[in-house]
N, C-alpha and C positions, 0 to 999 in steps of 0.2 A: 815355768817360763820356757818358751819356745825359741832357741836360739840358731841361726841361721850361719854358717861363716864359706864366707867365698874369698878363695885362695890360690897360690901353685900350690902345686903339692908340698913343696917343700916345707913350704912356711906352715902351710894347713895342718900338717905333722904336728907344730908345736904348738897352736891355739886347740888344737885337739888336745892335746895332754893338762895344755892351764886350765881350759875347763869342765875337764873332769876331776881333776883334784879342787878348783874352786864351786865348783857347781855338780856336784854326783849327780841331782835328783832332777837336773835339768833336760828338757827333751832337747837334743842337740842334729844338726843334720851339715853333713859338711859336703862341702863341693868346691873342685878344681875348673867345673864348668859353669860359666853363668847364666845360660841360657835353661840348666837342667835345674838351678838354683830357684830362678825366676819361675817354671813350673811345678816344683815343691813349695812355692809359697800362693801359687794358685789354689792350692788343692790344702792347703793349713794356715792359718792367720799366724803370722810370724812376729814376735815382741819384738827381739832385737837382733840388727842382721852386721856381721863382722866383717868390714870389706874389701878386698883391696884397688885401688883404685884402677889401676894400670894391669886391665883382663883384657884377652881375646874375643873379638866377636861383640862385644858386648861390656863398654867400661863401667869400673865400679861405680861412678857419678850417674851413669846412664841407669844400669840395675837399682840404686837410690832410688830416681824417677817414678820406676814404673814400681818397685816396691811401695814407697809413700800412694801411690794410687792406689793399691790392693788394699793397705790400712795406713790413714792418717796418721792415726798413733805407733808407729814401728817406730825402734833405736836405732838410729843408723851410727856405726860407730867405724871412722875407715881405719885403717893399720896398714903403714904404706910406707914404703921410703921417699916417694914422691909428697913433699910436703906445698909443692905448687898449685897441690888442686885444693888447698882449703879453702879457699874461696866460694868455690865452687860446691865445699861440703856445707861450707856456711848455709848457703842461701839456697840450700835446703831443709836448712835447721837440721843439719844432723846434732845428734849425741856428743860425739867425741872423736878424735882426732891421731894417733898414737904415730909416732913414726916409729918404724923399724928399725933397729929389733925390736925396741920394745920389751918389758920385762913383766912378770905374773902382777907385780902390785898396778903396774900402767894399766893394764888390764883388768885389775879390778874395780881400781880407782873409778874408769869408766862406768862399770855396771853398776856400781854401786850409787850415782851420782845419774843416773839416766835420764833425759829431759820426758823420757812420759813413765813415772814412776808407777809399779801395778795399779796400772790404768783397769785390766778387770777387776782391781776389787772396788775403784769408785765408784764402778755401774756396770750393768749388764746388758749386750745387748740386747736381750729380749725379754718381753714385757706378756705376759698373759693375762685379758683383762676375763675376768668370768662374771663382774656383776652388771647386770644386763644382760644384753649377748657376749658370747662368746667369741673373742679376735684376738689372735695371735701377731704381734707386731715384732718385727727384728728393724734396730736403729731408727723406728719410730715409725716404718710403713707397712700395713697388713700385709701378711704373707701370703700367696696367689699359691695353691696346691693345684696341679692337676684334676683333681677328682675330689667333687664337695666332701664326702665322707674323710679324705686321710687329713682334713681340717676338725673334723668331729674323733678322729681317734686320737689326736694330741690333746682335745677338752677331755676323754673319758682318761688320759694318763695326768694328768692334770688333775682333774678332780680325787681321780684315786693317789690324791700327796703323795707320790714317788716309789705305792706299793708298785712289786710287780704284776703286772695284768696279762692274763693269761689270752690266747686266742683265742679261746671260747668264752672269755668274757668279753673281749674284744666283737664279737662276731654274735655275742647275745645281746649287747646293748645295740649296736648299730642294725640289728635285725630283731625283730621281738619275737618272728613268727618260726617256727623252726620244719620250716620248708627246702629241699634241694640245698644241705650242708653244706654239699661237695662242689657246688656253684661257688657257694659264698665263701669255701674256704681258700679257693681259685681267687675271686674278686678280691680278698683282703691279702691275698700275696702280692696283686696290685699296686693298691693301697700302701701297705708295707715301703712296696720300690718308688712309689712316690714320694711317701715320706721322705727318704734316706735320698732319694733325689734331687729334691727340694732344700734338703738340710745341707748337703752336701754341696749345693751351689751356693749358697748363702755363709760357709765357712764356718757351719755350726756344732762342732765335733764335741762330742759329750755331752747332747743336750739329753741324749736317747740313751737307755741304758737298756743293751741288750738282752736275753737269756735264751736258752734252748725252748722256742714256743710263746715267748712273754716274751713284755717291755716294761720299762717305766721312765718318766721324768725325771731329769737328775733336779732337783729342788733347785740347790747351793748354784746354781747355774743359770738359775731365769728369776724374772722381777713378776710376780703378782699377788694382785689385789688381794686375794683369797689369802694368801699365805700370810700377808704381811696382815691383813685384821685378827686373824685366827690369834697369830701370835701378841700382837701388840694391842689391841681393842681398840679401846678408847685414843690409844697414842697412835696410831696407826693412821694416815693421810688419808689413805683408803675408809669409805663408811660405806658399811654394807645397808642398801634403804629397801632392802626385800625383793630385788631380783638378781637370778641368779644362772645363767646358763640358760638363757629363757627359747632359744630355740630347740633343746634338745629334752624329750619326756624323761629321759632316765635321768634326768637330773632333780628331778620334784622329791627323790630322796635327798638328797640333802641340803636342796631347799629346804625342805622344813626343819632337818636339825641347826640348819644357821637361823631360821626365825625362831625358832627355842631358846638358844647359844644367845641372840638379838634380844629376845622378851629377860631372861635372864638378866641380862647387862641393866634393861633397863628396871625391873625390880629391884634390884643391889641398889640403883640410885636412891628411889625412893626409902 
């Protein structure tokens, strides 16, 4: 859970300490500024954000605003001695409301009770469809790369189920001929920074799993068709009807072990 809390200092002091004794494992980021607050949750998709209402520059009602625009589903929960702007927290549909001081159970009570309960594990925003062609969709709209291939190098980490893929596997599938290396090792550093370009404006942290020279897919983290038949078969929404990554040639290997995997199933009926 990704927790936000915008504060003076003073008081930030002590929501710093509740929730680290109530939340060790939680990514937390605190701020006495809201303006600096509001571009940390630019750059990270923020759960739930702690707020107080009556800030400089920039009031806690107003940060509300533009946070619910960054993500619909954020907690907004204010902690304020001004209990006049609930109104105001209302019809925002904030979370929770705490006046100050406020004490650790007020505090929990809130998180524990959040109006968008882990919202990631009801769904994921992104979806990789691999039967047919291959399209990557984030909150249900294909995702626009810079450069056609760094949409073909998230299908080869993809199809490789969340092995890591080396840069020479990377750079032999998308090339087959092993012509001017040193070109193509240049072009998929490219590639690479579009990805992570790409990924990164879309607020999709962890979807890529780094390594010194590799990547891979983190599985647990995206919705696809492959994944959910492989595991589920027959129970599985997804039915694989014999294509499979159909613009890409390195994929004709394991097309044909899912039309095996496919013939199988259907002998077992019989």
């Amino acid at each position: 859970m990704n927790i936000l809390a915008v504060d003076e200092k003073s008081s930030l002091k002590k929501t710093e300490e509740m929730l680290k004794d109530m939340y060790p494992d939680a990514t937390c980021a605190y701020f006495s500024d809201p303006l600096s607050a509001l571009a940390k949750a630019r750059e990270e998709e923020i759960d739930v954000a702690i707020l107080e209402v009556n800030m400089q520059e920039l009031s806690g009602i107003d940060l509300g605003v533009y946070l619910k625009e960054l993500n619909p589903y954020v907690n907004l929960i204010y902690y304020s001695e001004d209990i006049g702007k609930a109104f105001e927290a209302l019809r925002l549909h904030a979370s929770g409301y705490i006046k100050k001081p406020g004490s650790k159970d007020d505090l929990c009570g809130e998180l524990e009770s959040l109006r968008y309960p882990d919202v990631s594990k009801r769904f994921k925003r992104v979806f990789a469809q691999t039967f047919g062609d291959f399209e990557l969709f984030v909150d249900g709209i294909p995702v626009e790369f810079k450069y056609k291939r760094t949409k073909e190098i998230v299908a080869i980490l993809i199809n490789n189920k969340g092995a890591q893929t080396t840069n020479g596997e990377i750079i032999a599938s998308l090339w087959e001929d092993d012509a001017d290396p040193e070109k193509k090792a240049s072009y998929l550093s490219n590639l690479r920074q579009d990805l992570q370009n790409t990924f990164k404006k879309l607020k999709l942290d962890g979807i890529i799993l780094k390594q010194r020279g590799s990547m891979a897919i983190a599985k647990d983290k995206i919705e696809c068709d492959l994944y959910d038949w492989l595991d589920k078969k027959d129970d599985s929404k997804y039915k694989y009807l014999g294509d499979y990554m159909n613009q890409y040639s390195w994929a004709e290997f394991v097309h044909a072990e899912l039309d095996e995997l496919s013939y199988d199933d259907w002998d077992d009926e019989d």
